[in-house]
C-alpha positions, 0 to 999 in steps of 0.5 A: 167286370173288372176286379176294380168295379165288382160291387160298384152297382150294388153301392150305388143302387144301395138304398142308403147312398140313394137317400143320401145322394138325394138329401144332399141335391136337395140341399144343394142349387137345383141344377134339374130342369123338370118342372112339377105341374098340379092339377086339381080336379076339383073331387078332391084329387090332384095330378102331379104331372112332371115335366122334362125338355129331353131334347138336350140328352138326346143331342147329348147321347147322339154325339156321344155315340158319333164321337165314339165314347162308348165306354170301356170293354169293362164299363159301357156308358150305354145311355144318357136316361133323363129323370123323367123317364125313370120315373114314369117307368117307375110308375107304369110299374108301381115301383119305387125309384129304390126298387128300380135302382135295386134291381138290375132287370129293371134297369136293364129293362129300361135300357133296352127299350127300343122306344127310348134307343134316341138315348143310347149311347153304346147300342149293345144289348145291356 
């Protein structure tokens, strides 16, 4: 990686820049298209369940690939994630959105899901 990039990952997954990058979208206009339903049992539990129409990063990640803008040779963009999918794999695996940012494997792990090879953009191993 290059010398202009060389701790890039670790100020973004920093958990103080994620705080503040979440404080300031939620100050700002709501551009997300994820609705949050609630579901109440009636025992006194409720179900978040969260809602995302993924089909636009999907067409996104497509013609990106086809029209060839992978990235550079020192920074690939390798995929178009929406942010419902972070978060269910944060909670299949009982993790915070910080602790997923904060580790590479996660994220890496994530990236090369064959199940979610409809968002990739650069098909290379991450």
């Amino acid at each position: 990686m290059g010398q202009k990039h060389k701790h890039l990952f670790d100020q973004i997954a920093s958990p103080d820049n994620i705080w503040e990058a979440y404080r300031k979208a939620s100050l700002g206009k709501r551009m997300s298209d994820i609705s949050t339903r609630i579901h109440n049992a009636g025992d006194g539990h409720l179900t978040f369940e969260r809602v995302q129409d993924c089909t636009p990063y999907v067409e996104n990640a497509t013609a990106l690939h086809n029209e060839g803008h992978h990235g550079s040779s020192e920074m690939r963009h390798a995929a178009r994630i929406p942010f419902v999918i972070v978060e269910r794999y944060c909670n299949d695996h009982k993790i915070t959105f910080a602790e997923f940012m904060g580790n590479r494997e996660h994220v890496k792990r994530l990236l090369n899901d064959p199940s979610l090879s409809a968002f990739r953009i650069w098909k290379g191993s991450v």
